[in-house]
C-alpha atoms as one frame of an Amber mdcrd trajectory, in Angstrom:
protein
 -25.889 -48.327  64.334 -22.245 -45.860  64.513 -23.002 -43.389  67.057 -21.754
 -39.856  65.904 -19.009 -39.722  68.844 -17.448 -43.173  67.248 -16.767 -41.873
  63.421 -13.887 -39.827  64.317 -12.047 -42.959  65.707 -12.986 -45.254  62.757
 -11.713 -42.676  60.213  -8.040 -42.470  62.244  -7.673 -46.211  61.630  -8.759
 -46.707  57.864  -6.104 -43.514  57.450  -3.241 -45.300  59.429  -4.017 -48.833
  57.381  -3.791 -47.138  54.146  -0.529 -45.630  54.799   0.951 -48.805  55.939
  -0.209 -49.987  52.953   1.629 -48.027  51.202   4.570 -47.761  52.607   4.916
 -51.875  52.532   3.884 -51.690  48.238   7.216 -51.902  47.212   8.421 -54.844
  49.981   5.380 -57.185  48.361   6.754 -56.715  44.969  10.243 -56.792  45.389
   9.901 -60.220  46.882   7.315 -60.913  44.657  10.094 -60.468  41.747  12.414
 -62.325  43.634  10.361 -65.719  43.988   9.717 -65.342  40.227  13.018 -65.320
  39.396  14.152 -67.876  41.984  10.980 -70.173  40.448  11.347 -69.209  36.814
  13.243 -71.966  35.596  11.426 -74.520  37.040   8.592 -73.474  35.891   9.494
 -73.417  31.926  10.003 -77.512  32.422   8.044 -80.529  31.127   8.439 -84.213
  30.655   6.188 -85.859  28.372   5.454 -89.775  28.296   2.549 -91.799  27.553
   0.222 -92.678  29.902  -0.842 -95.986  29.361   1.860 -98.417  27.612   1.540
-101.917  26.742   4.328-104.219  29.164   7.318-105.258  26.957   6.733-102.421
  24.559   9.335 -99.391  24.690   8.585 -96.659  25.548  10.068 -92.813  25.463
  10.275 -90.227  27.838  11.097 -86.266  26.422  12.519 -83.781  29.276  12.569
 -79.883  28.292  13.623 -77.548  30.683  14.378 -74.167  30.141  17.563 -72.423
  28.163  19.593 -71.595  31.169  19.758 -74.980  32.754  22.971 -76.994  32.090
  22.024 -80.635  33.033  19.279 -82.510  34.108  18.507 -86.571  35.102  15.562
 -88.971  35.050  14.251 -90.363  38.059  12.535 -93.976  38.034   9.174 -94.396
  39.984  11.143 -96.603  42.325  13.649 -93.408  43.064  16.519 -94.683  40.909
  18.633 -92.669  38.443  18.177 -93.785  34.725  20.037 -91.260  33.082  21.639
 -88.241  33.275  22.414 -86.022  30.714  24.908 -82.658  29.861  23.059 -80.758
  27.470  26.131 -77.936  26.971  27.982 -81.131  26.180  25.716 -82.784  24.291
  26.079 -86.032  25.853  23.950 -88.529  28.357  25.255 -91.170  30.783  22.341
 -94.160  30.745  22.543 -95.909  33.252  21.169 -99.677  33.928  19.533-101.081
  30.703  17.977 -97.289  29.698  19.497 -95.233  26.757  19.325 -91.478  26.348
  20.607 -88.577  24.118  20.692 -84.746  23.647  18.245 -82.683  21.487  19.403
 -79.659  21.783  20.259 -77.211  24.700  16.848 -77.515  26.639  15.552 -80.821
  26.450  16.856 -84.608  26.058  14.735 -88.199  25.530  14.993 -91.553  27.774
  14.484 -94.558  25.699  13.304 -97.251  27.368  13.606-100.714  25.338  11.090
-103.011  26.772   8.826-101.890  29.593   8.590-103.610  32.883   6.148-104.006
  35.575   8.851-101.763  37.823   8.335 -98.846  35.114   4.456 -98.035  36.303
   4.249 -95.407  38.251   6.207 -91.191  38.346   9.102 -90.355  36.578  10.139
 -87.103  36.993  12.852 -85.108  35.346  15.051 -83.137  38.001  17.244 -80.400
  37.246  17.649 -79.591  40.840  16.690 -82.192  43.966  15.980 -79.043  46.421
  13.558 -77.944  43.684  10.209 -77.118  45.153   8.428 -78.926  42.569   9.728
 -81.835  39.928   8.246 -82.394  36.288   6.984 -85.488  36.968   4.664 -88.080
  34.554   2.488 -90.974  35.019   2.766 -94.431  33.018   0.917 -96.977  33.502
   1.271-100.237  31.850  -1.499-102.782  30.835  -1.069-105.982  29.206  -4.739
-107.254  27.525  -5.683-110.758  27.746  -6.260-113.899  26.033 -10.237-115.005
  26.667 -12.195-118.348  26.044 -15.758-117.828  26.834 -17.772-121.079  27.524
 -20.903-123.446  28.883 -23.009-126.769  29.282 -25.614-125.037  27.854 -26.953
-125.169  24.691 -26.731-120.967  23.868 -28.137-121.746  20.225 -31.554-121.915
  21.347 -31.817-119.282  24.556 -35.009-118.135  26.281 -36.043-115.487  28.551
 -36.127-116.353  31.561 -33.714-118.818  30.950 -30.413-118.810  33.667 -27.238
-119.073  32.073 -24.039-120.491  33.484 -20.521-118.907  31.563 -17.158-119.886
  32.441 -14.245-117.396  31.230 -10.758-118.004  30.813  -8.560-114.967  31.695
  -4.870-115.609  29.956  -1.833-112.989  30.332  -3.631-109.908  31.619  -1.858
-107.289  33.810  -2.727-103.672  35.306  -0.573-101.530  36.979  -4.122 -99.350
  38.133  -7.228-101.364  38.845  -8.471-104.069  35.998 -11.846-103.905  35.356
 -13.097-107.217  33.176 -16.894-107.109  31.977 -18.832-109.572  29.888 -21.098
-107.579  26.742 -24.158-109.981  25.833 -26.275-108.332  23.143 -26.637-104.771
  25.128 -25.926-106.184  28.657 -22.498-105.635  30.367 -22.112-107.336  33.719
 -19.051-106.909  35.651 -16.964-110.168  35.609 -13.944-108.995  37.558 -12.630
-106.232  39.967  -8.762-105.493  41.230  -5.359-105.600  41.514  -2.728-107.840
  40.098   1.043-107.504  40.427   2.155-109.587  38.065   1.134-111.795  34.316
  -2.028-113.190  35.945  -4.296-116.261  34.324  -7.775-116.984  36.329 -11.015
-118.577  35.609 -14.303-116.873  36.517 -17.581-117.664  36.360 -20.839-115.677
  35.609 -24.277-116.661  35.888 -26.994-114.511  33.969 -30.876-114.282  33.553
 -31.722-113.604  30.292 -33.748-111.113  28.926 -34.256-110.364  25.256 -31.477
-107.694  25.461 -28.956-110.097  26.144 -29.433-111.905  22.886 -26.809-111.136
  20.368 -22.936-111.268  20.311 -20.906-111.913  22.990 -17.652-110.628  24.079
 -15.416-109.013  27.266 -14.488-105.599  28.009 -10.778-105.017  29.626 -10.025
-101.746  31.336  -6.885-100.674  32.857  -7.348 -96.951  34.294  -8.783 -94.927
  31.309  -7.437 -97.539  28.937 -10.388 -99.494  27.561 -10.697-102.276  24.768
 -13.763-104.545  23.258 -12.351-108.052  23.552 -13.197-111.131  21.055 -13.156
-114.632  22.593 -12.842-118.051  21.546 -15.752-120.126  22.073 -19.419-118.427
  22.684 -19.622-115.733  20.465 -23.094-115.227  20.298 -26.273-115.692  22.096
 -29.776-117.103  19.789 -33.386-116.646  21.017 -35.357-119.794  20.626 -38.169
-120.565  18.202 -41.275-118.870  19.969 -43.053-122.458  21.691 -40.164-124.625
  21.419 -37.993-124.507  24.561 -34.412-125.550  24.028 -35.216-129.025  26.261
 -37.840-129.599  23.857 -34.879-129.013  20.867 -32.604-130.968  22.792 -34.875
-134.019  23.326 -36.050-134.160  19.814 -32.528-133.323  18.464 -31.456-136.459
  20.826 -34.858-138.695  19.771 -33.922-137.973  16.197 -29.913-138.969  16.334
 -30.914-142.158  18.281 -33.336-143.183  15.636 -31.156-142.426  12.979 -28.589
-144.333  14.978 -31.501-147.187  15.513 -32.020-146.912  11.704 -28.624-147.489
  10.738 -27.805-150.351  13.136 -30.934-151.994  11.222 -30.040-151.318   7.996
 -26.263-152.824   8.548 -27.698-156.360   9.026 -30.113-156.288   6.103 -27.893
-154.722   3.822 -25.303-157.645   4.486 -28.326-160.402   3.502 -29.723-158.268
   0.336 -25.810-158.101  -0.806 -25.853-162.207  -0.305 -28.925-163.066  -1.661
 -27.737-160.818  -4.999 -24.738-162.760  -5.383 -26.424-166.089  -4.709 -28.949
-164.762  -7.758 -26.232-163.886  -9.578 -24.197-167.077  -9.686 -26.947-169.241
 -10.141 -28.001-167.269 -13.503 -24.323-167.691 -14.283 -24.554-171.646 -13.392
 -27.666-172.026 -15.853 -26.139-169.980 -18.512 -22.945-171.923 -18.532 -24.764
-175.572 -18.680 -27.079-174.123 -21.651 -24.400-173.304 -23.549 -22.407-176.322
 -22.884 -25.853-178.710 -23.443 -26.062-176.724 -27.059 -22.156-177.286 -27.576
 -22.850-181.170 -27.419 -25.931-181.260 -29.138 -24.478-179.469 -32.046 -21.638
-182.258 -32.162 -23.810-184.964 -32.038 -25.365-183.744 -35.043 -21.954-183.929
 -36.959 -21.116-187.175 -36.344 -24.826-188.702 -37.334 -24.831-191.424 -39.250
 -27.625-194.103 -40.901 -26.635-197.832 -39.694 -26.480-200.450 -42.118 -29.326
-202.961 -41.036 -27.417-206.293 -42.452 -24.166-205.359 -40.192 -24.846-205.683
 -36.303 -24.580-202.563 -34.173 -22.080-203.697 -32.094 -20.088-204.383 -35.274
 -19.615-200.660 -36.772 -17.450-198.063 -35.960 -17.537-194.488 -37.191 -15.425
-191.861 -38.199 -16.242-188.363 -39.247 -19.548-189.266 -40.921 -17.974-192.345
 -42.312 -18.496-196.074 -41.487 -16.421-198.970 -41.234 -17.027-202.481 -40.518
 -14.769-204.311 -38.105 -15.778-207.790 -39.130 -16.599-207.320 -42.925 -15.235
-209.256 -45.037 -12.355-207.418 -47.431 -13.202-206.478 -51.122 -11.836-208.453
 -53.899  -9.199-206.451 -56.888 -12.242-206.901 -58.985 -14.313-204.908 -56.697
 -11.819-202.591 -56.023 -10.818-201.867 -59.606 -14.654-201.822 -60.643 -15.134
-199.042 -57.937 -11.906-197.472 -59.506 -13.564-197.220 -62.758
């Protein structure tokens, strides 16, 4: 509570701060004025570059600055010079393996041809190095991976329940940020790797998962590199199968195994008897060949001894006769007289 003898001392000091005030209005804005126009060409810059790049892919880098400014140069995120450029002349001095070139009177481009691990990080464009502030931009460069995805276990026939061993092979990944690598099965992702490389890295990781019916389905990894973020395809597993409800997959693998070893069993059977059947069919078959050959030759000679049969002349002895095409002749007859011969003649 103001007592009544205090107000007349409060009002003198609320009048003598208001007249300050207003004496000091046109100091504020004069040097208000004057750090605007000290800062206004720095503020009317920009660079502009991507912010995630793939390595070895080139990349460019814009620099506008305002009308006014004559010349301006790009910094590297390791605090080298890459280029510097004249834009009243029209003409840029690259330096190292970077090219550049004029657009026009308030801004320029830095090419760079193939994008190295050195290149992550700031650029900035500076127009003047006791600047208070620089136009700066971020890159960062990713390279995505090569992935095998594999396992001892049989993942055609998956229960729940079940634990399941996966072994991933991580080719030719790089993150300038932090690389995040998760596994997707069906509508599970579990984290698979965590941190920092510096260079082209290769590794081999291993995950072990208890599955549940979400994590049937297809299977793949997930790379991220800072807000970058890609669905991967692997070689190998590509998808995980449920099991027939009351078959386990030992159960399938036994039987599948009991089956190929009897078929195996079958077959080493089958070689053996095969072999004799093929013998005995041969055997068969010559023998029929054998018989039909010595029919046809024992109705050959029976056929010729028919045309050379003769009747035997009882008065002449056996041993006596010879034949000849049907005919017979008598070794020791005696010869015919001209009488008989000429009576025959007649």
């Amino acid at each position: 509570m103001i007592s009544a003898s205090s107000q007349p001392s409060q009002t003198l000091t609320v009048e003598m701060f208001l007249s300050k005030t207003q004496l000091n209005t046109p100091f504020i804005h004069g040097a208000f004025l004057l750090n605007l126009v000290t800062l206004w060409p720095y503020c009317l810059g920009e660079l502009l570059c991507p912010t995630i790049t793939e390595l070895h892919s080139p990349v460019k880098l814009t620099c506008i600055q305002a009308a006014q400014t004559g010349a301006h140069s790009y910094s590297t995120p390791t605090g080298t010079t890459a280029a510097s450029c004249d834009l009243p002349g029209n003409k840029c001095i690259p330096l190292g393996n970077f090219t550049a070139m004029v657009v026009n009177k308030s801004s320029s481009v830095l090419a760079i041809p193939r994008l190295l691990q050195t290149h992550a990080g700031a650029w900035a464009c500076v127009v003047d190095a006791d600047a208070p502030s620089l136009d700066t931009c971020h890159i960062t460069v990713e390279k995505t991976p090569t992935c095998r995805i594999m396992s001892q276990q049989n993942t055609s026939t998956m229960r729940v329940g079940q634990e399941l061993s996966l072994t991933i092979i991580l080719t030719g990944y790089y993150c300038s940020e932090i690389a995040h690598v998760q596994v997707k099965t069906g509508g599970i992702t579990s984290t698979l790797l965590n941190g920092t490389v510096t260079a082209l890295t290769d590794s081999t990781e291993n995950i072990t998962l208890n599955i549940t019916t979400s994590h049937i389905g297809e299977v793949g990894l997930v790379f991220s590199c800072d807000s970058y973020s890609q669905m991967m395809s692997c070689d190998g597993i590509q998808e995980l199968v449920q099991s027939l409800p009351g078959i386990s997959a030992t159960e399938t693998y036994v039987t599948n195994t009991t089956i190929t070893e009897k078929e195996s069993t079958n077959d080493e059977y089958l070689t053996p008897i095969s072999v004799v059947m093929v013998v005995i069919a041969v055997t068969v078959f010559i023998a029929i060949a054998v018989i039909l050959v010595r029919r046809r030759f024992h109705n050959h000679s029976t056929q010729r001894a028919k045309d050379y049969d003769y009747e035997a002349d009882p008065s002449v002895p056996n041993e006596s006769q010879e034949y000849e095409s049907g005919n017979t002749w008598y070794t020791d007859a005696p010869l015919a007289s001209e009488e008989d011969t000429r009576s025959e003649t007649l």
